[in-house]
N, C-alpha and C positions, 0 to 999 in steps of 0.2 A: 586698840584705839586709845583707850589710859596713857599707857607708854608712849604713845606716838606725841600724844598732846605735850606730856612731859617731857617729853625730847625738846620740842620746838620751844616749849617757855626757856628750857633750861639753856636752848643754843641765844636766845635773844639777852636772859640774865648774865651768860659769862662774855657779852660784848660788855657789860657793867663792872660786874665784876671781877671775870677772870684777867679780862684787855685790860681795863683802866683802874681796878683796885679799888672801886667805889662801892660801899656796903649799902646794898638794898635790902630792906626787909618789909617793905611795903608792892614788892612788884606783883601780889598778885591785882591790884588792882586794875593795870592796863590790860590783866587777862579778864577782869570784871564788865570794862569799860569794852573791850570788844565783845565782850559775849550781849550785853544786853544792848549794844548796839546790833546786831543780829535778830534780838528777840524783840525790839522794837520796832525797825523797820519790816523786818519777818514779816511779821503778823498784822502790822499795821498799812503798809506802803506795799505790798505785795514785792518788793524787790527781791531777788532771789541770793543765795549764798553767794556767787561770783561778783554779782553787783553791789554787794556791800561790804565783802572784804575789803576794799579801798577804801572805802568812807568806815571800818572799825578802826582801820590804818590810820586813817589823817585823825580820828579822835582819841586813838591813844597815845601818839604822837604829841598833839597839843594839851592833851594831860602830863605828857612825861615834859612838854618845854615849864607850862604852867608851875611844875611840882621843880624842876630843875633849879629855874633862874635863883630861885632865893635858897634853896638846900642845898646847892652846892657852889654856898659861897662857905658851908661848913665841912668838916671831915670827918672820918671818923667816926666814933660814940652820937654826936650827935645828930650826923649823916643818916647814921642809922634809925635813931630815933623820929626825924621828922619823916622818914619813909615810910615808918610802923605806923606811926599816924595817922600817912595819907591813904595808906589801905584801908584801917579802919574805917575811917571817914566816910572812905568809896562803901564800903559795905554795909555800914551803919544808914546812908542816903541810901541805898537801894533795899534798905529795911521797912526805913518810915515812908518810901514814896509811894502812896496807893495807885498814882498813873502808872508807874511801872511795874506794877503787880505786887511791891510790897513784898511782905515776908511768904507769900500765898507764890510769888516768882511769876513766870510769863511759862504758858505751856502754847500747843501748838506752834511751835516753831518748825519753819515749811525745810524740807531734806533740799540738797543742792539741785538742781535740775537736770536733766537727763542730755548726757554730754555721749556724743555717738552712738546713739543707741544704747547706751550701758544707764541701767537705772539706778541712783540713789535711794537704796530704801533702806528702814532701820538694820532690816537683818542682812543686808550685803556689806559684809565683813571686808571681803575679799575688794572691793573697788575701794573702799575708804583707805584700805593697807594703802595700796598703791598709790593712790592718790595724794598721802600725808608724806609716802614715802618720798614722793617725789619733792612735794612742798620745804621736806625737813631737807633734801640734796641740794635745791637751791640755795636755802639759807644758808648749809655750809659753804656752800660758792660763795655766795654776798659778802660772807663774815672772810673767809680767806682772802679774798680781794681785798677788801680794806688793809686787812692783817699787813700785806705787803708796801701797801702806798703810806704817804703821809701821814693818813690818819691813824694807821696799828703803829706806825712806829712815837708818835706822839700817844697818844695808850699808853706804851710802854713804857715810856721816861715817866708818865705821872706815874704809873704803877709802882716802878724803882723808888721815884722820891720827887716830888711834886717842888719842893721847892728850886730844885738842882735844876729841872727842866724848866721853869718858868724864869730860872738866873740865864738862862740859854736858848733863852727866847723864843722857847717854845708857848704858847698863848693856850694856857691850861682851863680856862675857864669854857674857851670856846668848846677846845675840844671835850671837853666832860658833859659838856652839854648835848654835844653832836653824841656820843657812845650812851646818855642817855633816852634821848629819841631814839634813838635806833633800835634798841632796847627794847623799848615801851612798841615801837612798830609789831614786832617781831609776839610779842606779848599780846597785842591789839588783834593781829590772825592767828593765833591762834585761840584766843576766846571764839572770834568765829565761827572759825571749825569747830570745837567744842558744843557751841550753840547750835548748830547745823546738824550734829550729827545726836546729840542725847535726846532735841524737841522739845525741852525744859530745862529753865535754869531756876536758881533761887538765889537769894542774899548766903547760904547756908555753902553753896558751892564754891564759895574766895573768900575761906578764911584765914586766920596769916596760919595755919599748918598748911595751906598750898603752898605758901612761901618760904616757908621753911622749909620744906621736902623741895622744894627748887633752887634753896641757897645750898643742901646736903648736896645736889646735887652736879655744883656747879664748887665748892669748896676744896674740892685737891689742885683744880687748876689754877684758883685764886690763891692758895696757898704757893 
């Protein structure tokens, strides 16, 4: 289960990274940003695992545009830097917020709902395998598809040299933005699942050593 999670964060970082060469050190946030969106509706809204993977979606999405528009008008060193901040931030907020359990975190968070007769429960190992399994094949699908159209090959030329491609009319700004959302999506389910499947989360579970062990992880292909 560990591994699986860090699969999917690490396939969503190297649309950031590996595709476009943009240095995140703040992405575990939108893995933050989905999980206690899970732990919030969870527990509060009765809405179950499948019903709010799309809505941890659309809100780590509009954290990764909100965090984008002004951070990556810069590169580099301090690219870096206002990412490492915004995770902080993310984490430091879900420290002092006593509505969302604070440092004390949200427990009771409800397993996925019982899909064909096959039940979600903590100790079935064996359905979550599959399950993520599946979730993490898509995602390769999604990121390859891109890879090949418009948008991986504009990736590419920022990757190479951001100047050269924006002399050749490729529209850099947009597209770093789009591989940042996408990103932060990909990040956003899987905090989900994460929430879904442990039943507890805390501020203590997205610290930037998540994000580090996800940029190690994602570093030979960015290289």
């Amino acid at each position: 289960f560990p591994v699986a999670i860090f699969v999917i964060m690490a396939l969503g970082l190297n649309i950031v990274i590996g595709k476009s060469g943009l240095l995140d050190l703040g992405y575990v946030a939108f893995f933050a940003i989905g999980a206690y969106t899970m732990g919030i509706l969870g527990t509060k809204t009765g809405l179950n695992s499948w019903e709010t993977l799309p809505i941890g979606i659309a809100m780590a999405m509009f954290a990764g545009l909100i965090l984008g528009v002004p951070a990556l008008r810069l590169r580099g060193d301090y690219l870096a830097i206002i990412t490492l901040g915004f995770g902080e931030i993310v984490r430091i907020t879900a420290l002092n917020l006593n509505s969302i359990g604070g440092a004390n975190g949200i427990v009771g968070i409800p397993t996925p709902p019982t899909i064909f007769g096959l039940e979600y429960t903590f100790d079935n190992h064996r359905l979550y395998f599959w399950t993520f399994l599946i979730i993490i094949l898509l995602t390769i699908w999604m990121i390859r598809r891109l890879s090949v159209r418009r948008a991986g090959r504009a990736w590419e030329s920022i990757r190479q040299d951001e100047d050269a491609a924006e002399l050749m009319g490729v529209p850099t700004f947009r597209y770093k933005i789009w591989a940042f959302v996408l990103g932060a999506s990909v990040g956003g389910a899987a905090g989900v699942l994460y929430a879904s499947k442990t039943l507890f989360i805390s501020p203590d579970n997205f610290t930037l050593q998540v994000s580090i062990l996800i940029l190690a992880s994602v570093y030979r292909d960015w290289q």
